[in-house]
N, C-alpha and C positions, 0 to 999 in steps of 0.2 A: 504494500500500500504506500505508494508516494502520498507528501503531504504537498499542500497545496495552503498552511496555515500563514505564509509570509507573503502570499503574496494575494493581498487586500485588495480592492475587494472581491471575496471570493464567491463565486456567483454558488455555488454549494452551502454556505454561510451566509447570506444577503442579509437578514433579520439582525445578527451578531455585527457585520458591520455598517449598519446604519444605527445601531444603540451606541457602538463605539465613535458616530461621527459625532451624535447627539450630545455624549457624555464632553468631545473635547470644545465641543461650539458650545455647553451648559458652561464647564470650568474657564472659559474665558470669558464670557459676558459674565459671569458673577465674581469672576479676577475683577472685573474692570469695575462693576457697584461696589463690590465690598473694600477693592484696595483704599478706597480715600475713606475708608474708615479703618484701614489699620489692618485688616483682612485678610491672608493671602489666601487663594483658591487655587488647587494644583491637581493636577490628576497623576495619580503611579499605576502603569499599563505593563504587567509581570505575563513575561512568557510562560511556558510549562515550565511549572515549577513543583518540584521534590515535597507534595503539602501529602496530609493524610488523604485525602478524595484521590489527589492523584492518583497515590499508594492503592486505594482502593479499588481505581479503575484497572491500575497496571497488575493485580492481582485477578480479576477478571480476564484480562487478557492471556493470561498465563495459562486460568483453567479452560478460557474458551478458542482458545488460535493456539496454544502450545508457545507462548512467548516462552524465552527462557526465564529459570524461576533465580538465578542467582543476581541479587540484586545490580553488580556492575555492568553485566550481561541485557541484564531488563532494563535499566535506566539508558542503553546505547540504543536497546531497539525502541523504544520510545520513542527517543531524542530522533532519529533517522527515521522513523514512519510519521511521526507529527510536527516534532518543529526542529529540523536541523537551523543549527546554527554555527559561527565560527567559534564558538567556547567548546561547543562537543558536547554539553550536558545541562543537566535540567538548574535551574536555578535551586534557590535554596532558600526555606521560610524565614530564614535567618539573617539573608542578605536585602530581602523585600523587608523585614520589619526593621533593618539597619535605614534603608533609603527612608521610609518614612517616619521614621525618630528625625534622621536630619532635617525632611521639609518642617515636620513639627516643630523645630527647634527655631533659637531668635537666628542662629546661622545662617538661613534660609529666609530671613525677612523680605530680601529684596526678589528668590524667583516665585513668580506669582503668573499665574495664568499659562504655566506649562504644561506639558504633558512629560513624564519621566520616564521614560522604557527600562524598564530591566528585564531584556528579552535576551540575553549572550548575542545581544547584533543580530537577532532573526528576523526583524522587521525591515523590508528594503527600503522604504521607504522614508522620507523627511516628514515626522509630524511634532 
């Protein structure tokens, strides 16, 4: 199964990315009201990432397609059926809650009205 998850919009997906245009055109119009009260509005757009559900799904997979069951084995066919990237592997819930401590933080005061990808660069595109 080739993935087809990087390259947007995916006419297989069309509902997922029209939520996703809506979500980055909502986080800038309400950057731009809320900033002159001190507000920032940001969005974090996380690739397949290493979470329990993943875990879940990729356990599924295992007992229903014969994925392999040893976890570095199953995280690479993952990674290469749904979101190859140049990192080679799934993110990590540790690194998605690391990014949004920082926007949370005052460090972060001035980006506002981004969109922040932690996808290992699988998203081709500029958003």
């Amino acid at each position: 199964m080739a993935s087809t998850i990087g390259l947007m919009p995916d006419v297989n997906m069309a509902a997922y990315a029209v939520t996703k245009a809506a979500m980055h055109n909502l986080t800038v119009a309400l950057s731009r009201d809320l900033g002159t009260r001190g507000v920032t509005v940001n969005a974090i757009s996380p690739g397949l990432t290493n979470s329990t559900g993943v875990q879940n799904l990729l356990q599924m997979m295992v007992e229903a397609h014969g994925w392999p069951s040893e976890p570095a084995q199953l995280e690479q066919k993952a990674v290469g059926a749904w979101a190859p990237n140049p990192v080679g592997r799934m993110g990590r819930v540790e690194e998605v809650a690391s990014l949004m401590a920082f926007v949370a933080s005052p460090l972060a005061d001035y980006v506002n009205g981004s969109n922040l990808r932690i996808d290992g660069g699988l998203d081709p595109t500029i958003s």
